[in-house]
C-alpha positions in Angstrom: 191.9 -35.5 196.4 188.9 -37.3 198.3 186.2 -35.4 200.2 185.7 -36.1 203.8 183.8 -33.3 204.5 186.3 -32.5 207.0 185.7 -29.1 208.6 188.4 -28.6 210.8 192.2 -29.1 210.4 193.5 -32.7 211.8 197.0 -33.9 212.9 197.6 -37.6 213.4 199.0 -37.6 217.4 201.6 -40.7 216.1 203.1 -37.6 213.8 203.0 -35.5 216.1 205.3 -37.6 218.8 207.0 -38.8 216.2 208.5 -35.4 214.7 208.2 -33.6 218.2 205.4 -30.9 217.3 204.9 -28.5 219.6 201.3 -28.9 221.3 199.1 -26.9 223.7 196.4 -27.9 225.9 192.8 -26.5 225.0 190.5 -25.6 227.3 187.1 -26.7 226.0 186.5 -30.6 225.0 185.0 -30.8 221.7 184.0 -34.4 219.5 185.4 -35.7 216.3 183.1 -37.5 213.9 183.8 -39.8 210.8 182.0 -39.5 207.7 179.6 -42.1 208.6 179.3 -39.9 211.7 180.9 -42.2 214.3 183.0 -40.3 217.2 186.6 -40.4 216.3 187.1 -38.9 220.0 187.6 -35.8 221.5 190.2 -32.8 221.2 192.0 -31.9 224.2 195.1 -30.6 222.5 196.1 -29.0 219.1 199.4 -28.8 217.2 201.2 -25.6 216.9 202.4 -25.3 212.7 203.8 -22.5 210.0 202.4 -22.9 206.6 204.1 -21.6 204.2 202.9 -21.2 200.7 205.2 -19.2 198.1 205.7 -16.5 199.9 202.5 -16.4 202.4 203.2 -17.6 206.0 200.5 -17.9 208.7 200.8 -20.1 212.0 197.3 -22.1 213.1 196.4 -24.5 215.1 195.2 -28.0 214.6 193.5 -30.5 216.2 195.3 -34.0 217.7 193.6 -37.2 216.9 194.0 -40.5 215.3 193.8 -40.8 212.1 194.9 -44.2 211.8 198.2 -43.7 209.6 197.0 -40.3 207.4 199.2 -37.7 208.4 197.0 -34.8 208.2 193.1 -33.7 207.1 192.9 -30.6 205.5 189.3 -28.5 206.3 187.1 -27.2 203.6 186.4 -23.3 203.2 
């Protein structure tokens, strides 16, 4: 595991057409940086999922962008 110092969950929008997530619009604009602090763009929309883990389930919300092939950023708590 690498650490991009992500703070906030990230979907890659090609997945998300691709497998037919459902998505809602937002209604506040907010900017994605890189690492190297460069804007990656803004949010406008986020991705509806479950996550399931043994026998914990919770539904969030992440944030649509491009992330250039990588499926999915995972934030830091």
């Amino acid at each position: 595991m690498v650490d991009f110092r992500c703070t906030h969950m990230r979907i890659d929008k090609q997945l998300v057409k691709n497998k037919k997530i459902q998505t809602i619009p937002i209604n506040f604009l907010f900017g994605i940086y890189n690492a190297d602090e460069t804007k990656n763009g803004n949010i406008m929309k986020v991705a509806l999922l479950e996550v399931k883990i043994n026998k914990h389930k919770e539904h969030i919300k992440v944030a649509i962008i491009d992330l250039n092939g990588t499926d999915m950023f995972l934030e830091y708590d």
